[in-house]
DOBA-197396 format. One record per residue: x, y, z of N, C-alpha, C in turn; residue number from 1. Coordinates in Angstrom, 3 decimals. Layout:
N
(atom (X, Y, Z), (X, Y, Z), (X, Y, Z), NUM) ...
This chain:
97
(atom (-2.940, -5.884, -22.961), (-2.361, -5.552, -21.674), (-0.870, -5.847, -21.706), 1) (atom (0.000, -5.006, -21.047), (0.965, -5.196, -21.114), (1.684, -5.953, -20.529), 2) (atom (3.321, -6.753, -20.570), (3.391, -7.582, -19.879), (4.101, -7.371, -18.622), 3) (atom (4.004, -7.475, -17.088), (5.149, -7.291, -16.842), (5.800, -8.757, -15.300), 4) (atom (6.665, -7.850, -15.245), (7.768, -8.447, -14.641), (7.334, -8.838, -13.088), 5) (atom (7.461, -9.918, -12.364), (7.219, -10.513, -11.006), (8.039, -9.356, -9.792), 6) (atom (8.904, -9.080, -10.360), (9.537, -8.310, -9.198), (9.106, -6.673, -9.257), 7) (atom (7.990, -6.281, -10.197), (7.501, -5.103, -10.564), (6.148, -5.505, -9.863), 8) (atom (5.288, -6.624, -9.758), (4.320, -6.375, -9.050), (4.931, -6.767, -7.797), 9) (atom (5.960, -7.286, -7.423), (5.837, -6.872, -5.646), (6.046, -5.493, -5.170), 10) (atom (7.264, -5.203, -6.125), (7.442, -3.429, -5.652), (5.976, -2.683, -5.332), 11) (atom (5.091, -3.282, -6.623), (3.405, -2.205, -6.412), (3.265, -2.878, -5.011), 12) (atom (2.927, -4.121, -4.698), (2.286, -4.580, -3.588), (2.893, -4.503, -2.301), 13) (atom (4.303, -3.803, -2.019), (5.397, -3.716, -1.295), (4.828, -1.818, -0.676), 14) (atom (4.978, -1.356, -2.286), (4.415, 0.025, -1.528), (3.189, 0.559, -1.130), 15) (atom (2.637, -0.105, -1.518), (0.905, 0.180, -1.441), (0.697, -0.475, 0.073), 16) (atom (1.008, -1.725, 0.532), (1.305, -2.241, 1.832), (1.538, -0.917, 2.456), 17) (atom (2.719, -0.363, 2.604), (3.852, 0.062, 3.404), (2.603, 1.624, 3.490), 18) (atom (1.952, 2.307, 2.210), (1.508, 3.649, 2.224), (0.069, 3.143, 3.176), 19) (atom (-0.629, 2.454, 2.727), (-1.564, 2.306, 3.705), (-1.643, 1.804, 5.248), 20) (atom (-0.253, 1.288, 5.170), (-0.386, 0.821, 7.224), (0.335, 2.495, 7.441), 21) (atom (0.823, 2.841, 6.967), (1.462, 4.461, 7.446), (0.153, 5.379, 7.776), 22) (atom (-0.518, 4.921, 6.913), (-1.723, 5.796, 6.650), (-2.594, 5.895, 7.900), 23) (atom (-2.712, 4.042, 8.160), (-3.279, 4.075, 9.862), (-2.110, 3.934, 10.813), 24) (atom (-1.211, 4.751, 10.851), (-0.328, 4.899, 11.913), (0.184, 3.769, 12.826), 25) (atom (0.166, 2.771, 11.569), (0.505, 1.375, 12.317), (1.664, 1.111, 11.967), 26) (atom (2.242, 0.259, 13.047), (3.356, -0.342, 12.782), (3.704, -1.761, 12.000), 27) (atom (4.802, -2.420, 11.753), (4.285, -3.413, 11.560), (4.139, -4.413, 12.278), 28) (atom (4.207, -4.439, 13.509), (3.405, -5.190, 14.302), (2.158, -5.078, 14.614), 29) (atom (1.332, -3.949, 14.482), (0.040, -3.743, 13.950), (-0.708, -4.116, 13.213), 30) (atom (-0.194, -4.156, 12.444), (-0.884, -4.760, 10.964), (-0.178, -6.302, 10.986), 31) (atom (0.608, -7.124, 11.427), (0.601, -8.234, 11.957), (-0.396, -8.874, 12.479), 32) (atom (-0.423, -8.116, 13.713), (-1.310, -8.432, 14.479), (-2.793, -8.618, 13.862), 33) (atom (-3.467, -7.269, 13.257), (-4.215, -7.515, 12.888), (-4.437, -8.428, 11.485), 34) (atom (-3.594, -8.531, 10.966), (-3.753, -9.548, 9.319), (-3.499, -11.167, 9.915), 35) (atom (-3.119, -11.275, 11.426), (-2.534, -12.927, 11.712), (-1.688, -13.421, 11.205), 36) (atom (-0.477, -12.318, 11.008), (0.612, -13.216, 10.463), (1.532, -12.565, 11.161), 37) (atom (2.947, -13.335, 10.998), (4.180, -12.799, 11.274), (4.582, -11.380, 11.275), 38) (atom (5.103, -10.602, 12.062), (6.083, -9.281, 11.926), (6.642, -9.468, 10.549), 39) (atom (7.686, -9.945, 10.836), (9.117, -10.735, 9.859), (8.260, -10.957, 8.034), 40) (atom (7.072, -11.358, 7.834), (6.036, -11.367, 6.853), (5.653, -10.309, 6.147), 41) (atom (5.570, -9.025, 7.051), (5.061, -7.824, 6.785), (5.917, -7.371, 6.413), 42) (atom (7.561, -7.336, 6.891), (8.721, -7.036, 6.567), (8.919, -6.991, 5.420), 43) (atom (8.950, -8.312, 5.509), (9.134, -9.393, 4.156), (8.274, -8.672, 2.929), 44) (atom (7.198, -8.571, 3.338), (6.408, -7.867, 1.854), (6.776, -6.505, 1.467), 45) (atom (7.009, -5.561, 2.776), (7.092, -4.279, 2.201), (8.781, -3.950, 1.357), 46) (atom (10.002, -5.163, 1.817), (10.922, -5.123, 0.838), (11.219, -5.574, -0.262), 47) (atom (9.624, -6.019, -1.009), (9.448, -6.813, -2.112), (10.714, -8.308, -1.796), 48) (atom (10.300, -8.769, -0.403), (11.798, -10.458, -0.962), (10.364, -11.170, -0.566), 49) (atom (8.706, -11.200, -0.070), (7.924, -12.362, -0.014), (7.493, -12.590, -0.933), 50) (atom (6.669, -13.792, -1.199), (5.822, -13.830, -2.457), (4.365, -15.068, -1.749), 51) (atom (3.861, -13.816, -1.502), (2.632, -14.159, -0.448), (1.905, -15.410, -0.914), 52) (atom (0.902, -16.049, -0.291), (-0.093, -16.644, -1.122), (-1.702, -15.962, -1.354), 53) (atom (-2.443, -16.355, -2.126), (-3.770, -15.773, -1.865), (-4.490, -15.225, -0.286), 54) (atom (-4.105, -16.697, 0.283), (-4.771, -16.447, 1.634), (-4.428, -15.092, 2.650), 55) (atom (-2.355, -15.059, 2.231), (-2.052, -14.102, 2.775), (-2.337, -12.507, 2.626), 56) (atom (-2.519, -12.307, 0.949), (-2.965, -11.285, 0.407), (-4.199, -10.660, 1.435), 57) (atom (-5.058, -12.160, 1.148), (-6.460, -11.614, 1.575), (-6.547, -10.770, 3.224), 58) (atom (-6.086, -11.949, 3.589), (-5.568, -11.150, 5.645), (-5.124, -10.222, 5.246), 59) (atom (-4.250, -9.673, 4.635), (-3.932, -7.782, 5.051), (-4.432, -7.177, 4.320), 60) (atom (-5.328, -7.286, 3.279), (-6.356, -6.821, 2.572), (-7.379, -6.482, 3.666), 61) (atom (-8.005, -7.710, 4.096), (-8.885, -7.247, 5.099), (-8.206, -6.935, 6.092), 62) (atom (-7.166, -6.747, 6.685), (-6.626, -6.111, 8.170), (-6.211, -4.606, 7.589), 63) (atom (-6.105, -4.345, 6.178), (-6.427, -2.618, 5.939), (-7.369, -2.468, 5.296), 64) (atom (-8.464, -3.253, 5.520), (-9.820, -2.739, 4.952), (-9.865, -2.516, 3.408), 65) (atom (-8.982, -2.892, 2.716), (-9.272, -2.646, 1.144), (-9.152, -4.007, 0.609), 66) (atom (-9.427, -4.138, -1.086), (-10.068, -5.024, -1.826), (-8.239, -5.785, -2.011), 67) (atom (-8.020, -7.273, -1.957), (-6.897, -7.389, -2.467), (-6.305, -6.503, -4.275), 68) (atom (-7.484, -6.410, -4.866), (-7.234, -6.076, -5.954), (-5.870, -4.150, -5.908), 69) (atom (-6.641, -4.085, -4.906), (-6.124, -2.846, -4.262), (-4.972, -2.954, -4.042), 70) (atom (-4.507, -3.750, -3.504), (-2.613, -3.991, -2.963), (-2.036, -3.969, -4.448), 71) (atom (-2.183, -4.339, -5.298), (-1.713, -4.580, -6.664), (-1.719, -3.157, -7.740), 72) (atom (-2.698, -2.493, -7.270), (-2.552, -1.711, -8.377), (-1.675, -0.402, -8.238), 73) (atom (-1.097, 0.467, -9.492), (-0.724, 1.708, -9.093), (-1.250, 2.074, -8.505), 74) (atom (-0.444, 2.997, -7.371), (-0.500, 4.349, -6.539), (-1.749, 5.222, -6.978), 75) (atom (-1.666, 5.791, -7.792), (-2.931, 6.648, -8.538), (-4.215, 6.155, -8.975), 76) (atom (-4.356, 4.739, -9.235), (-5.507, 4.784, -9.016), (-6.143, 3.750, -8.059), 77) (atom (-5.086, 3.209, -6.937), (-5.533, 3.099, -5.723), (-6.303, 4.060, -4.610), 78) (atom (-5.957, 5.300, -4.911), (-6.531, 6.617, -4.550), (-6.983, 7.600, -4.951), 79) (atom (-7.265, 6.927, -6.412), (-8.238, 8.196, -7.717), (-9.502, 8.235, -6.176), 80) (atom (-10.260, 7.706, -6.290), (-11.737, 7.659, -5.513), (-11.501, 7.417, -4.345), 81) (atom (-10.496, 7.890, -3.626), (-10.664, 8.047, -2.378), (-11.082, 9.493, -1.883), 82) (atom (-11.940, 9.781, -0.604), (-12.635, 10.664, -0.846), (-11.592, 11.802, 0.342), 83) (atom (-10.455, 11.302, 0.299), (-9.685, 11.985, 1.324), (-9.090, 13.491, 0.432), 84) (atom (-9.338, 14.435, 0.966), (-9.249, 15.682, 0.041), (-7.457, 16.189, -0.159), 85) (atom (-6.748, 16.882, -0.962), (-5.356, 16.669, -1.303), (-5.203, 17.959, -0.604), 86) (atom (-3.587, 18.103, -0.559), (-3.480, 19.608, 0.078), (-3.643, 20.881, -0.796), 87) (atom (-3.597, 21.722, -0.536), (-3.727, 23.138, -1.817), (-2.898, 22.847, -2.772), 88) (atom (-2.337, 23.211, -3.830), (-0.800, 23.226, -4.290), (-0.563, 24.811, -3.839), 89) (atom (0.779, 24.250, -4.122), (1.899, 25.790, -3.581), (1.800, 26.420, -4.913), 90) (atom (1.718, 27.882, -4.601), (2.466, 28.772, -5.798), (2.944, 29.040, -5.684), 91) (atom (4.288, 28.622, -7.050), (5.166, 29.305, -6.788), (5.814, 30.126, -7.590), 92) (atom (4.586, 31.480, -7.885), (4.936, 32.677, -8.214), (4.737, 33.699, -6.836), 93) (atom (5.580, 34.657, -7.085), (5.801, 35.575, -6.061), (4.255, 36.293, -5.911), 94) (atom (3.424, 36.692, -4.977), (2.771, 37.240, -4.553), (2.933, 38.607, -4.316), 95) (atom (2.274, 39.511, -4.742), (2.303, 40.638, -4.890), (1.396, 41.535, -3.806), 96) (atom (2.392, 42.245, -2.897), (1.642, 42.929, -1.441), (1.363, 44.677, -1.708), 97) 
């Protein structure tokens, strides 16, 4: 496994935060609210400057319903198996009338 860098897993755990409270149209006082922590916390994580503890992980894990393991990982396969369907792709060759 490869090695990496502390300020590379907050960025993952910064955006994965930030894509899933968007996702439920929350703010971050929403997801405050519901994880029991600070506004200023949530802030704090989605500009990669916190460095949470377990406990905290776990509260917004469970206040967006996914596995902490989930906040951590790439984008892609945080949502390989999600069963939410993608949009068409565009073509973009000219169509012929």
């Amino acid at each position: 496994m490869r090695r990496r860098k502390p300020a590379h897993t907050r960025r993952l755990l910064a955006r994965n935060i930030r894509r899933l409270r968007l996702q439920r149209n929350w703010s971050q006082d929403d997801l405050a609210d519901a994880a029991g922590v600070r506004q200023a916390l949530v802030s704090a994580l989605e500009v990669s400057t916190a460095n949470p503890t377990l406990e905290t992980l776990d509260k917004v894990a469970i206040a967006l319903d996914v596995e902490v393991a989930d906040l951590l990982m790439p984008t892609a396969k945080v949502f390989a198996g999600s069963s939410r369907r993608r949009p068409p792709a565009r073509s973009h060759g000219r169509s012929v009338a």
